[in-house]
N, C-alpha and C positions, 0 to 999 in steps of 0.2 A: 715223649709221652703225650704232649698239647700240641706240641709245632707241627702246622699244617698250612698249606699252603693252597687256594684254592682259584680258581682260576674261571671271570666271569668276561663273556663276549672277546675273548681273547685276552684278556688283561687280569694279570695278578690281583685277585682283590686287596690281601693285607700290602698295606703300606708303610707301617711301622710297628711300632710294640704296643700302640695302644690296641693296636687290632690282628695282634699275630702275638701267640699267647705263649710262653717259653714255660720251663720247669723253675718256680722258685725255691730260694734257698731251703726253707723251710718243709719241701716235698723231695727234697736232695737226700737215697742214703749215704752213709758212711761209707767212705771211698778211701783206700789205701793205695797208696800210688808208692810202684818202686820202680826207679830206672836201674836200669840194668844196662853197662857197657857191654858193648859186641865188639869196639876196637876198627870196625868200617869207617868207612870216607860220611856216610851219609848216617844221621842218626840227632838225637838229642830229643830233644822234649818240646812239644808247641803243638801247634793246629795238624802235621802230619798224623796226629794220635786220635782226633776227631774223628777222622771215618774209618774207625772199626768201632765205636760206643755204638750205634744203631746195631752191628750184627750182633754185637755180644750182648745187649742187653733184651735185644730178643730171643738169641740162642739159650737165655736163662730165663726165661719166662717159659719159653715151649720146654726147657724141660723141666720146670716148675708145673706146668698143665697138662704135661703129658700127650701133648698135639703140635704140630708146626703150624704155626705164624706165618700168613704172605702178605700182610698187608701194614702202612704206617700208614699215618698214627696211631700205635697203640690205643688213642680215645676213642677210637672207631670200630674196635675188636670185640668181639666178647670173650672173655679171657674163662667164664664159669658157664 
């Protein structure tokens, strides 16, 4: 939703969290997590579950507005 990463004379401008702005708890919704075994070699719960949160939680806003989304950060969109 905030995290953005921007990039000046070749060089990452943020360099920590004082200057690269993340989602606080308080702006967090209510999130229901359930693992599900599949019984595979590969699996479990950790950072592999990180990169699908960006498509899904765009894939529910566009179909919350009715329009497709190409671009992150969400703070950068006009979503109305």
């Amino acid at each position: 939703m905030h995290e953005e990463s921007t990039v000046q004379n070749g060089r990452i401008r943020q360099t920590n969290f004082h200057d690269y702005r993340i989602l606080r708890l308080a702006e967090m919704p209510k999130v229901e997590t359930v693992i599900v075994a599949n019984g595979d070699f590969w699996g479990g719960i950790g950072e592999p579950t990180v990169s699908v949160v960006a498509p899904a939680v765009v894939n529910a806003v566009s179909a919350a507005i009715g329009r497709p989304l190409r671009d992150l950060p969400l703070k950068n969109v006009k979503l109305v």
